[in-house]
C-alpha beads as a LAMMPS data file, in Angstrom:
LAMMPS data file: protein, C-alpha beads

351 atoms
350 bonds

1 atom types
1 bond types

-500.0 500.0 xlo xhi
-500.0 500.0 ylo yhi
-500.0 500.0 zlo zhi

Masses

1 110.0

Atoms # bond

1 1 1 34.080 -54.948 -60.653
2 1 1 30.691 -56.640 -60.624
3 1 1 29.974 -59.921 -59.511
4 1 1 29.466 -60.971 -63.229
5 1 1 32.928 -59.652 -63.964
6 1 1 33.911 -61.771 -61.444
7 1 1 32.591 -65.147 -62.227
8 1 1 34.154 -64.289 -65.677
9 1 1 37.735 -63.501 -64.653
10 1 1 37.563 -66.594 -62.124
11 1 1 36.800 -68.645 -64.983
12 1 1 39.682 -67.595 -66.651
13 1 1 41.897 -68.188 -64.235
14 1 1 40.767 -71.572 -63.290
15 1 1 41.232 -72.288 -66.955
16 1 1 37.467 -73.268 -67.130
17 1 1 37.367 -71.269 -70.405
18 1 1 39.866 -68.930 -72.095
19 1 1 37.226 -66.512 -73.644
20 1 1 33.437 -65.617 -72.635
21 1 1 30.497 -63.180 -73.198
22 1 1 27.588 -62.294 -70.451
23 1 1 25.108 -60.421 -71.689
24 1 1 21.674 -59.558 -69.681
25 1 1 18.603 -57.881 -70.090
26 1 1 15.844 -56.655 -67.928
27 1 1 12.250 -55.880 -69.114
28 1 1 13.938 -56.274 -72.912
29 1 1 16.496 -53.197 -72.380
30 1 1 20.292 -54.492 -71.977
31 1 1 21.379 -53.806 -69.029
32 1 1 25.261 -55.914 -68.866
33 1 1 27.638 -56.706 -71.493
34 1 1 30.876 -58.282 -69.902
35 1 1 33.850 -59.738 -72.467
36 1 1 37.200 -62.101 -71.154
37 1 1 39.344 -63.162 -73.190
38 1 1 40.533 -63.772 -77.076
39 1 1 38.907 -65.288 -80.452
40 1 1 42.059 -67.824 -80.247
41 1 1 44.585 -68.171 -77.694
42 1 1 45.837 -71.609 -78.301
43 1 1 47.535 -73.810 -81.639
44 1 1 47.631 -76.943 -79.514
45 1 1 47.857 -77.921 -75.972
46 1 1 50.483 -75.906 -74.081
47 1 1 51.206 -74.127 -77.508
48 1 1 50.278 -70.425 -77.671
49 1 1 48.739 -69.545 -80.705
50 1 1 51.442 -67.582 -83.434
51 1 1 48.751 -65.183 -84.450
52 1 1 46.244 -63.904 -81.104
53 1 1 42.880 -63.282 -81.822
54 1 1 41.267 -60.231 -81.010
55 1 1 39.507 -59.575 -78.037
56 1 1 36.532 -60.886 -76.812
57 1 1 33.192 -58.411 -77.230
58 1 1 29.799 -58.359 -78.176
59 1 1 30.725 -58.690 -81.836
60 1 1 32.151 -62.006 -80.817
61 1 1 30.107 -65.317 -82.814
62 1 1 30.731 -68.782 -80.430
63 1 1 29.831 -71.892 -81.944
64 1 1 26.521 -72.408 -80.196
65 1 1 26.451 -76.268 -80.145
66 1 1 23.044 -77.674 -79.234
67 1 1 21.392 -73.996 -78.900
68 1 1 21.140 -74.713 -82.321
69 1 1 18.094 -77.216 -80.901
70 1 1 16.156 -74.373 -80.266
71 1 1 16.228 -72.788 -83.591
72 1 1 15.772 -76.138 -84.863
73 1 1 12.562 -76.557 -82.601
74 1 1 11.063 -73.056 -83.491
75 1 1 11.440 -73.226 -86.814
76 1 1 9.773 -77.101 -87.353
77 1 1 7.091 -75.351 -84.790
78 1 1 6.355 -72.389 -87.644
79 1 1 6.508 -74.097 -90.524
80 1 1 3.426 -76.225 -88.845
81 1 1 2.293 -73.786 -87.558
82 1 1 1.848 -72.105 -91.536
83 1 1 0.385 -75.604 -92.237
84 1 1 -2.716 -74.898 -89.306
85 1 1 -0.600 -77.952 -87.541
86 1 1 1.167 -78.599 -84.534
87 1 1 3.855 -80.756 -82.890
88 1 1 1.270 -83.960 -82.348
89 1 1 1.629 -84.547 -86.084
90 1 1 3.414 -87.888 -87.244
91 1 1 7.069 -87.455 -88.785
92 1 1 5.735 -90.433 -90.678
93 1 1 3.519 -87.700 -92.717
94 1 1 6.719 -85.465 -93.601
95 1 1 9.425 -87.869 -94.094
96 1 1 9.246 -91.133 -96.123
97 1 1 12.093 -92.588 -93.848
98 1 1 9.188 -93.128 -91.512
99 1 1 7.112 -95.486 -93.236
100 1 1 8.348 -98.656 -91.356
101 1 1 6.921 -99.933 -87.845
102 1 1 10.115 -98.818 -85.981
103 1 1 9.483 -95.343 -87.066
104 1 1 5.751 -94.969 -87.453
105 1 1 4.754 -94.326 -84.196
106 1 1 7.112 -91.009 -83.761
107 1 1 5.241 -87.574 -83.081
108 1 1 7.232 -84.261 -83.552
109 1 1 6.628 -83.034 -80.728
110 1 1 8.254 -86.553 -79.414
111 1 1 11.619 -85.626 -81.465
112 1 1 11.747 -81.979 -80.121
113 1 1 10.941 -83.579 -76.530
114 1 1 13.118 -86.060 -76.379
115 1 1 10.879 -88.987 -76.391
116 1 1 11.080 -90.352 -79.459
117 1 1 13.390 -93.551 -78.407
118 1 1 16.381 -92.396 -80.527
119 1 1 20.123 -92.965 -79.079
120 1 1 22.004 -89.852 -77.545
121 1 1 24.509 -89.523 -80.618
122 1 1 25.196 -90.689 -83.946
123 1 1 28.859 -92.062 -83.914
124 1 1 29.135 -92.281 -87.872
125 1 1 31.505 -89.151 -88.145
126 1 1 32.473 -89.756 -91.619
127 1 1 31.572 -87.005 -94.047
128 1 1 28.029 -87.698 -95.115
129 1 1 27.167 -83.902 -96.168
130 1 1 23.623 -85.348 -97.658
131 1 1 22.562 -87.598 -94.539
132 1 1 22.328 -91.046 -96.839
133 1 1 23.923 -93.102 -94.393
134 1 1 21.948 -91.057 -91.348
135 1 1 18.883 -91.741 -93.056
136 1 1 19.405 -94.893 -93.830
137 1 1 20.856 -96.303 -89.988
138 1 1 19.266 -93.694 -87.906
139 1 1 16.657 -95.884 -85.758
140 1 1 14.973 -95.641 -82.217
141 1 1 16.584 -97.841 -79.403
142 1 1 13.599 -97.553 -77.425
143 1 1 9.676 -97.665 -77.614
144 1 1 8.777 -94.129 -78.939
145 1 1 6.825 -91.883 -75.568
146 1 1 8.597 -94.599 -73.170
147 1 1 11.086 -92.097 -71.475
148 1 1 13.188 -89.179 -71.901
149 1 1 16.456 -89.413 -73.482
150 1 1 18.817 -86.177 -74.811
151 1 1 19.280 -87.255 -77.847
152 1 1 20.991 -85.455 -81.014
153 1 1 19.675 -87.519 -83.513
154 1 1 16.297 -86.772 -83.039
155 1 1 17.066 -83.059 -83.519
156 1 1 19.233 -84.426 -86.301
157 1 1 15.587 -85.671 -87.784
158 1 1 13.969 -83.055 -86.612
159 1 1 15.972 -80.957 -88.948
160 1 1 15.575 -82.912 -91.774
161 1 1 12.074 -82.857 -90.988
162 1 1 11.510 -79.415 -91.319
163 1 1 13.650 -79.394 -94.760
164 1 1 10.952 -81.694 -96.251
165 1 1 8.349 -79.388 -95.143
166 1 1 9.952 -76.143 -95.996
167 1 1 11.253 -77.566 -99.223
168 1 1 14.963 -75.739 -98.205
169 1 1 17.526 -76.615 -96.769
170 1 1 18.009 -75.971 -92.511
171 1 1 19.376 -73.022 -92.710
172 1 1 17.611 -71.116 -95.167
173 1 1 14.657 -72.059 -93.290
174 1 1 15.904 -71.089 -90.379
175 1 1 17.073 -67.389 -91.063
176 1 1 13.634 -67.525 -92.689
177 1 1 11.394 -68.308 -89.815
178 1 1 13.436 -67.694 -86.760
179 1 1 16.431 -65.740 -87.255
180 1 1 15.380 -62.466 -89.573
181 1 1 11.831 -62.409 -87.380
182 1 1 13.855 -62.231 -84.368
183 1 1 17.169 -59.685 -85.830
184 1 1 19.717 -62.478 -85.467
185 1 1 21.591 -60.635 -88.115
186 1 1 24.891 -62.118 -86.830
187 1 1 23.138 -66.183 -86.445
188 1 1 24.487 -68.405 -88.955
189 1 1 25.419 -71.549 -90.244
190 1 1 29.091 -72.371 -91.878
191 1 1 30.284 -69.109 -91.649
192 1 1 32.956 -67.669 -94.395
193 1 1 36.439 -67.243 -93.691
194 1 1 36.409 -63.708 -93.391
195 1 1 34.818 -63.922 -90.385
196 1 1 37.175 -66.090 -88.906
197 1 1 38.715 -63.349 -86.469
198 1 1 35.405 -62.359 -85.101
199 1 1 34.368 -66.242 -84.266
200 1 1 35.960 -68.118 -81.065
201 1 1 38.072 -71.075 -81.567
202 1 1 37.181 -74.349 -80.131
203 1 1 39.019 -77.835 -79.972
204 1 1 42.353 -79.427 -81.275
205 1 1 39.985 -82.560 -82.890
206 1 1 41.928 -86.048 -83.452
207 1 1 39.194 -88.144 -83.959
208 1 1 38.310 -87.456 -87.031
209 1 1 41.447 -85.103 -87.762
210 1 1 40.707 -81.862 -88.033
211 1 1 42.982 -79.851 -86.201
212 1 1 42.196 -76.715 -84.139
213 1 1 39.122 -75.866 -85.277
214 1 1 38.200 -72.333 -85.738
215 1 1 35.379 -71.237 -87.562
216 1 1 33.704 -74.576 -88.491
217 1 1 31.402 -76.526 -86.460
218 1 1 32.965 -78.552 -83.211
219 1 1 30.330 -81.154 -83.030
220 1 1 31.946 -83.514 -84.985
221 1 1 28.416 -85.144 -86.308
222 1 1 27.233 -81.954 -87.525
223 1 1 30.636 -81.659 -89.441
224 1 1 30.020 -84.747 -91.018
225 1 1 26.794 -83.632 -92.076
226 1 1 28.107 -80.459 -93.753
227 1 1 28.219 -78.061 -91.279
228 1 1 24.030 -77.999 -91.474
229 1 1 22.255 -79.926 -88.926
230 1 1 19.245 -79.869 -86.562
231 1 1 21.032 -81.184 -83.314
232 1 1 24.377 -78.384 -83.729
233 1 1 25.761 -75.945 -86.367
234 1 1 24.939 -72.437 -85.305
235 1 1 26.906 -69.430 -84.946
236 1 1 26.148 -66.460 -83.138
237 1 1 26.472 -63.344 -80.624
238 1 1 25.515 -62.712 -76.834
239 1 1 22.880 -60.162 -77.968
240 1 1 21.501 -62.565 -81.055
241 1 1 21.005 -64.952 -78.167
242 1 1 19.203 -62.568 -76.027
243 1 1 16.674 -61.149 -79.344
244 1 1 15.599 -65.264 -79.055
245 1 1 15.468 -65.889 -75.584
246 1 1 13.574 -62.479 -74.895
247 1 1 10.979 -64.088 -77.827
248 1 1 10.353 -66.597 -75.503
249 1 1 10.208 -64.202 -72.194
250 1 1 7.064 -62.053 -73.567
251 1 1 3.784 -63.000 -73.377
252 1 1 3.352 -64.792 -76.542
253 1 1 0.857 -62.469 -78.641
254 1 1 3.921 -59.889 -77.946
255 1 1 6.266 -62.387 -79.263
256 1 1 8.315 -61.856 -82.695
257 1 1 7.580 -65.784 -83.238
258 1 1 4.404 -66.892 -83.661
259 1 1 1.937 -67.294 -79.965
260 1 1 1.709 -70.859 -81.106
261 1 1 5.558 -71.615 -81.153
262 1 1 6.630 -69.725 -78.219
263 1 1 3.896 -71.730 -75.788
264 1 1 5.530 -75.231 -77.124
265 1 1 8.899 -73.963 -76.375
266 1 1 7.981 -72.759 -73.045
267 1 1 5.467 -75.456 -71.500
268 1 1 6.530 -78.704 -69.782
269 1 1 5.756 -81.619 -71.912
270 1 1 7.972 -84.283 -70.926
271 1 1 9.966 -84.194 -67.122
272 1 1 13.882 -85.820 -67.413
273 1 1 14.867 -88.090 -64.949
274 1 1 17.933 -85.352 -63.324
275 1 1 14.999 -83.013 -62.365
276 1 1 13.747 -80.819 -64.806
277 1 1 11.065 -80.498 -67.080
278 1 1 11.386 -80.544 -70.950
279 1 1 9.716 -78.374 -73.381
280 1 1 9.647 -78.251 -76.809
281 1 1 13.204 -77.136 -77.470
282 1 1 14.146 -75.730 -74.038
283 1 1 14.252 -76.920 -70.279
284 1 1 12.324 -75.896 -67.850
285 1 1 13.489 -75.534 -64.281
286 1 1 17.226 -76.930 -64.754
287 1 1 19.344 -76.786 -61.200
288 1 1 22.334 -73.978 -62.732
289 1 1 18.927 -71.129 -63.249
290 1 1 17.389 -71.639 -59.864
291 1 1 17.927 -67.938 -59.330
292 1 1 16.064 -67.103 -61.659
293 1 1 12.589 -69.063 -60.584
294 1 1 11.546 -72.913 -61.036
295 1 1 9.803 -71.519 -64.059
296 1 1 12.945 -70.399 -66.367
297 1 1 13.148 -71.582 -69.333
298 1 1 16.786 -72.407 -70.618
299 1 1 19.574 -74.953 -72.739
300 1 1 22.848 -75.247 -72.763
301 1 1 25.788 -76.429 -75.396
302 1 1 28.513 -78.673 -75.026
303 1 1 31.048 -76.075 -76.432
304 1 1 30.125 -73.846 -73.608
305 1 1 27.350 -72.025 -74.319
306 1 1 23.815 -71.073 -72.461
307 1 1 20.835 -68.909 -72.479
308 1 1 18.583 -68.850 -69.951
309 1 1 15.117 -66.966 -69.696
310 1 1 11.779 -66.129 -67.384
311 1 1 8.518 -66.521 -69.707
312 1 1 6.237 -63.796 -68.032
313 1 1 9.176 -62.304 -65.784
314 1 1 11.560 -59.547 -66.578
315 1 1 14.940 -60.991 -67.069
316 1 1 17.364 -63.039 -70.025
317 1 1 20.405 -64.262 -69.477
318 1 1 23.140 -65.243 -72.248
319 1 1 26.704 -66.606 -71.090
320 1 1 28.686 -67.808 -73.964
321 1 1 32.358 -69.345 -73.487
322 1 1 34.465 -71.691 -75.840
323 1 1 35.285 -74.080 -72.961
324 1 1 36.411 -76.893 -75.356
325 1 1 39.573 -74.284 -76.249
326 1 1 41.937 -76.132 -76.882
327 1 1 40.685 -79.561 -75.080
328 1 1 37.205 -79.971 -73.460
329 1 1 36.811 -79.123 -69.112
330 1 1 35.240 -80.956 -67.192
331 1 1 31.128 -79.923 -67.351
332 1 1 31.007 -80.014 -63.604
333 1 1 33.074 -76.391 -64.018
334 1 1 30.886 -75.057 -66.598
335 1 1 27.580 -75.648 -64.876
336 1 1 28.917 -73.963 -61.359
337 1 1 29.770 -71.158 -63.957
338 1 1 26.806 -70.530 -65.410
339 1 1 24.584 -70.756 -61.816
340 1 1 26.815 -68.334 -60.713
341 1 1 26.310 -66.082 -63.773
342 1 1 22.408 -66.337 -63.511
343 1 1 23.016 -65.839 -59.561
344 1 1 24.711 -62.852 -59.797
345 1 1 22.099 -61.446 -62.304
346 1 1 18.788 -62.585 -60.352
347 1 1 20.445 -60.778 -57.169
348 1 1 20.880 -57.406 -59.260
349 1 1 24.946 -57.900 -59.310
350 1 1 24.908 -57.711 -63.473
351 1 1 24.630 -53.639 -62.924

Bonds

1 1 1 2
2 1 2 3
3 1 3 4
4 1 4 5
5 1 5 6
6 1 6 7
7 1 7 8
8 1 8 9
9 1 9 10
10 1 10 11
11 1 11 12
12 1 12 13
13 1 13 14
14 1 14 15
15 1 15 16
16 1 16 17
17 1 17 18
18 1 18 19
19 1 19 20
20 1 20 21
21 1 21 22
22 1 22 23
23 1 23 24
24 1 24 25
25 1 25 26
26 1 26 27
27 1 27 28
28 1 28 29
29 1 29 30
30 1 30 31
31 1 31 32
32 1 32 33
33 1 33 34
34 1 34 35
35 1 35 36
36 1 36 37
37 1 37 38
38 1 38 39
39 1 39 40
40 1 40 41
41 1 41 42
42 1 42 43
43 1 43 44
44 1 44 45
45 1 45 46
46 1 46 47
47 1 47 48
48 1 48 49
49 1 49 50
50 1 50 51
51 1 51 52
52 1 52 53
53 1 53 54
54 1 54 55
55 1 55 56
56 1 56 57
57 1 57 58
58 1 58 59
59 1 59 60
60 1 60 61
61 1 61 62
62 1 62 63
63 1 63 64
64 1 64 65
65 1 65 66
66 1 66 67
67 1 67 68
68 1 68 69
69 1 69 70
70 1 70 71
71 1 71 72
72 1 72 73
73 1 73 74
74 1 74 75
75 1 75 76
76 1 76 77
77 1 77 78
78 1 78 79
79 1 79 80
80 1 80 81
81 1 81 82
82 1 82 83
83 1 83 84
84 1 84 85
85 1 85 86
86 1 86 87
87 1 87 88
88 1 88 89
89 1 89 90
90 1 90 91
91 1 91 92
92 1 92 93
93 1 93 94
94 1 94 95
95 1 95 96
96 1 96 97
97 1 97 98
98 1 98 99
99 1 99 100
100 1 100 101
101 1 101 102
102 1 102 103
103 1 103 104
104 1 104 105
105 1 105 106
106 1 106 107
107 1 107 108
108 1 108 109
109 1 109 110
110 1 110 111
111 1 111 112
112 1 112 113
113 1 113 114
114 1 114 115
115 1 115 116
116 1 116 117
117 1 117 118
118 1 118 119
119 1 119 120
120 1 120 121
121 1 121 122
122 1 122 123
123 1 123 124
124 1 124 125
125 1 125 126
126 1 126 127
127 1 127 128
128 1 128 129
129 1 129 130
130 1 130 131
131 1 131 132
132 1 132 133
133 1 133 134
134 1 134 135
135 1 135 136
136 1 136 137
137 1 137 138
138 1 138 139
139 1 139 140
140 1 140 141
141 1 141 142
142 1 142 143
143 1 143 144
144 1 144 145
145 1 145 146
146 1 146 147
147 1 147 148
148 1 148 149
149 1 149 150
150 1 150 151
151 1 151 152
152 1 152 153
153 1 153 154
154 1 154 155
155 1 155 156
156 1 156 157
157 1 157 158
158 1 158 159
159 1 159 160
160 1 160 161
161 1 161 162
162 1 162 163
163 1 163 164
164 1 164 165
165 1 165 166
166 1 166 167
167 1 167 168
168 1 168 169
169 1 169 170
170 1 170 171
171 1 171 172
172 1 172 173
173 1 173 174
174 1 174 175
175 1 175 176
176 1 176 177
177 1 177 178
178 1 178 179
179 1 179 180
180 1 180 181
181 1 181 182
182 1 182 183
183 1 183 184
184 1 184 185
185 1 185 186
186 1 186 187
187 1 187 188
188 1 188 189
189 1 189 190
190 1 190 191
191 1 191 192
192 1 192 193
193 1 193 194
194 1 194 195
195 1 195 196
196 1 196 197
197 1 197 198
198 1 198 199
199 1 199 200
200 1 200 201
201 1 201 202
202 1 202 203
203 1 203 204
204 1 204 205
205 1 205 206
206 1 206 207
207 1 207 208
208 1 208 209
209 1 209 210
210 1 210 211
211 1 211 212
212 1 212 213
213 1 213 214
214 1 214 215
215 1 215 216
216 1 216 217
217 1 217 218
218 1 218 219
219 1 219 220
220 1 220 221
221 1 221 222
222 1 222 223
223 1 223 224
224 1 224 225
225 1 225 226
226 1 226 227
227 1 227 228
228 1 228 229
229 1 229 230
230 1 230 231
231 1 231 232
232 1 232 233
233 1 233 234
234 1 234 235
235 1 235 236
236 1 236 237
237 1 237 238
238 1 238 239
239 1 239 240
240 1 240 241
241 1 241 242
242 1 242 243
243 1 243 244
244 1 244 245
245 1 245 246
246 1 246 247
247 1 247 248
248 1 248 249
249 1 249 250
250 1 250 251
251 1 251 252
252 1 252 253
253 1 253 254
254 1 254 255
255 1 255 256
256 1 256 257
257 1 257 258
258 1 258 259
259 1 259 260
260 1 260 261
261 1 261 262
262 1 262 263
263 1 263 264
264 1 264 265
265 1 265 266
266 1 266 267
267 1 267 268
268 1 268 269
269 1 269 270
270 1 270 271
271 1 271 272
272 1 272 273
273 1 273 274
274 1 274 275
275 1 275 276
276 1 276 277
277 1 277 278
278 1 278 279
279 1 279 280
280 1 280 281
281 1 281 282
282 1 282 283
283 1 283 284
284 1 284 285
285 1 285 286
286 1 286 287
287 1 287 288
288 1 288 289
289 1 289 290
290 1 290 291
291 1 291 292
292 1 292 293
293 1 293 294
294 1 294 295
295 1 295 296
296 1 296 297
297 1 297 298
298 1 298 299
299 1 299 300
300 1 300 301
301 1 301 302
302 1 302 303
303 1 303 304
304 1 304 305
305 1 305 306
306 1 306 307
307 1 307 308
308 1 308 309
309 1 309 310
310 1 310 311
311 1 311 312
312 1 312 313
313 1 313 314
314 1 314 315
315 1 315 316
316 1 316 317
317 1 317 318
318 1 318 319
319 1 319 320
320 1 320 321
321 1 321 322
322 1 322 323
323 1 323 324
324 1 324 325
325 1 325 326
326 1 326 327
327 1 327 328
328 1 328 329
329 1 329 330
330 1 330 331
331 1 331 332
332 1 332 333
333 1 333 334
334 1 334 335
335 1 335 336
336 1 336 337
337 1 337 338
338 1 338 339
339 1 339 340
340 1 340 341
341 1 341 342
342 1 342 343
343 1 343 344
344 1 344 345
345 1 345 346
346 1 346 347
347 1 347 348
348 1 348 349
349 1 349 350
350 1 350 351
């Protein structure tokens, strides 16, 4: 057994997540593919599920939570990048929300960074599948370039943002720019039922009542938007994730996105307050990939989820669970999962 094997079966047992996918590649060649677990092992709490999902592999999509951010950020990043523009562009110039002083200050490239003054979430969670109410409420609590805040809603803008310039919808535009360029043949938004068996289930949801939900978005704001939003949405495979996160590992004239996008996403423009320094999109530098170099560029999702790359270096590094099946664990578990993943396949143990 290798060490990734490991980590994985000792996150099963410790109940940190019933079902995961590592996969890892070196110099763009995959090199480790390790599967735990089932599509759906629980109905409710302490209820095994009447009908088992199959197991865990490759084929496997996870609700990628906020690595839907980074599709978000390269494809708002291309479509400027069509336009001869880049991220120091006002929103104010794309959407007509932005017309009033609150908003009129607000740079892309402060929405994909963080630093656009916008709250953390958007606690409407009422179905608003056309973002009326979002547009309409959605404001900055702070001074716009004041700080860094993780914040949802300004990838929830960001999204919209790049609708208005695309003229399409998110994730047309998306499989457009980012996901067909790259291969993500298996990356999606709101996929159909028939996949159902292939995707991993995530929470039992009260608030609003959904029930387990399996095959439709977890984030509970993206719901509410339709399933199609800038901060959450995505589904997708380990090796999807690795086609994007080796796009941002090679130099960028190599690089299936355009040079332009990839040095956004993987140069410090902002640096958060727990330590690490934010790109456009991704993180630079977080504490759970300090094996693989200060330099590694990464995110994470709140379902579970994490891909974690070395722009100019050799390796990528996707770990994908459903952690939130059936109730959320605490994210103190999670992140001493995925430095031990990244660990394990900086020291050679993925092999």
């Amino acid at each position: 057994m290798t060490d990734v094997e490991r980590v994985l079966e000792d996150g099963r047992r410790e109940g940190v997540f019933p079902a995961a996918v590592v996969a890892i590649a070196v110099d763009g060649d995959i090199v480790a593919e390790h599967a735990v677990g089932a599509t759906r092992t629980w109905d409710a709490p302490g209820v095994p599920t009447a009908e088992p999902g199959p197991p865990t592999d490759t084929t496997t999509r996870f609700d990628l939570a906020s690595l839907t951010k980074l599709v978000t950020a390269a494809t708002l990043l291309a479509l400027l990048d069509e336009r001869g523009a880049d991220a120091a562009v006002p929103v104010v110039g794309i959407l007509p929300e932005f017309d009033i002083p609150a908003l009129q200050g607000i740079t892309v490239a402060q929405l994909l960074s963080h630093t656009a003054g916008f709250a953390a979430e958007w606690h409407d969670r009422s179905p608003d599948p056309c973002a009326a109410r979002f547009r309409a409420g959605a404001r900055p609590v702070d001074a716009s370039g004041t700080g860094h805040r993780y914040s949802c809603v300004g990838y929830i803008w960001a999204g919209l943002a790049a609708e208005a310039l695309g003229e399409a919808s998110l994730d047309v535009l998306a499989r457009r720019h980012v996901l067909t360029p790259l291969g993500m043949t298996d990356t999606d938004f709101t996929p159909p039922r028939s996949l159902r068996p292939r995707i991993a289930a995530t929470e039992l949801q009260t608030d609003p009542p959904r029930g387990m939900v399996h095959g439709e978005v977890h984030d509970e704001t993206a719901w509410a938007l339709g399933g199609v939003a800038g901060n959450a949405g995505l589904f997708g495979t380990a090796r999807d994730l690795l086609r994007l996160a080796e796009a941002l590992r090679v130099p960028p004239e190599l690089s299936a996105l355009p040079a332009s996008v990839v040095r956004a996403m993987t140069s410090p423009v902002a640096v958060a307050a727990d330590g690490y320094a934010q790109a456009l999109g991704p993180r630079i530098g977080e504490s759970w990939t300090r094996g693989l170099g200060r330099r590694a560029v990464s995110h994470t999702g709140y379902t579970g989820t994490a891909v974690a790359t070395q722009p100019g270096g050799r390796r990528s590094v996707v770990f994908l669970t459903n952690r939130v099946h059936p109730l959320r664990t605490p994210p103190d578990a999670i992140t001493a999962m995925r430095r031990r993943v990244t660990d394990a396949a900086a020291a050679g143990g993925d092999q």
